[in-house]
N, C-alpha and C positions, 0 to 999 in steps of 0.2 A: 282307618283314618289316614289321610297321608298328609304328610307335612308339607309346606312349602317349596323346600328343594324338592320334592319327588312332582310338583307341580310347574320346573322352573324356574323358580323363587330360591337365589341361593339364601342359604340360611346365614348369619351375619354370625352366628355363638355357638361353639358346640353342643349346649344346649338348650338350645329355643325350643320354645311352646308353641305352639298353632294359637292362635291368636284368640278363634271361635273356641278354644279349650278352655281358657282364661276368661274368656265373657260367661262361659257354663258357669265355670265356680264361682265366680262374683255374682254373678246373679242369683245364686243358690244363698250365697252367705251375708251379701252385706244388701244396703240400699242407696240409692239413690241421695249423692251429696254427702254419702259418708263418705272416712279417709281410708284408705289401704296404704298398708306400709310393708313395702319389699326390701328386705334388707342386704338381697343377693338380686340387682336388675338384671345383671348379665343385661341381654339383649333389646329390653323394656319391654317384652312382650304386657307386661300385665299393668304397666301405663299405659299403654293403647288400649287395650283394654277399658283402664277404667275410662280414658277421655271418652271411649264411644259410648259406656255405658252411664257416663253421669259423674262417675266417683269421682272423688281428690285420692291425689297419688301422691306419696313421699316416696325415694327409691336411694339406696345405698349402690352405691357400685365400688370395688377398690381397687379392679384393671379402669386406666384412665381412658385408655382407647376402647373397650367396651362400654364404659358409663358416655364418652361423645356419640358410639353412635344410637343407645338408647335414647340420648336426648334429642338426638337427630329423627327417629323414628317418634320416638311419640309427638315433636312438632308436627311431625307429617300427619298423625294421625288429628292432631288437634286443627291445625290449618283444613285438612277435608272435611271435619263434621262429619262425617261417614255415622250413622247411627245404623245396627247391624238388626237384620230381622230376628226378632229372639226366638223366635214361635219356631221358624224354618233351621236355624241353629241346632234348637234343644231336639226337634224331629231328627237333624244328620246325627246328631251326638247319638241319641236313644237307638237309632236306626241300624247303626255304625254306615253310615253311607257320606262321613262325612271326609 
């Protein structure tokens, strides 16, 4: 799996998530319209997430220049509507080809 920076995508957190990692495990655990609660946003990887996959997100952050640019990034992802192919996701994940 490679992350964003190894893609040219600098990473915003020292620890971010791959975005597609995040849409794995909510789709495994929650549904559609349920709420996810992060109580560590760091980066919001797992608000863009849920925007793409449906969820409602609550998120904690307690660096304040981390929590801006979470919220910065999940508008982004909420403004594109981006809805991710799940089927080709969960194949990269299974595959490791992702």
């Amino acid at each position: 799996m490679m992350r964003a920076s190894e893609r040219g995508i600098p990473r915003v957190h020292p620890t971010q998530k791959p975005i597609a990692v995040m849409e794995w495990v909510l789709e495994q655990k929650t549904g559609p319209g349920q709420t996810v609660f992060d109580p560590f946003m760091g980066s919001g990887t797992t608000g863009i997430a849920c925007a793409r996959l449906g969820r409602r997100f609550v998120g904690v952050e307690i660096d304040e220049a981390h929590f801006q640019t979470a919220c910065a990034r999940i508008g982004d992802g909420l403004r594109s509507g981006t809805q991710t192919n799940h089927r080709a996701t969960r194949d990269r994940l299974r595959d490791g080809t992702f």
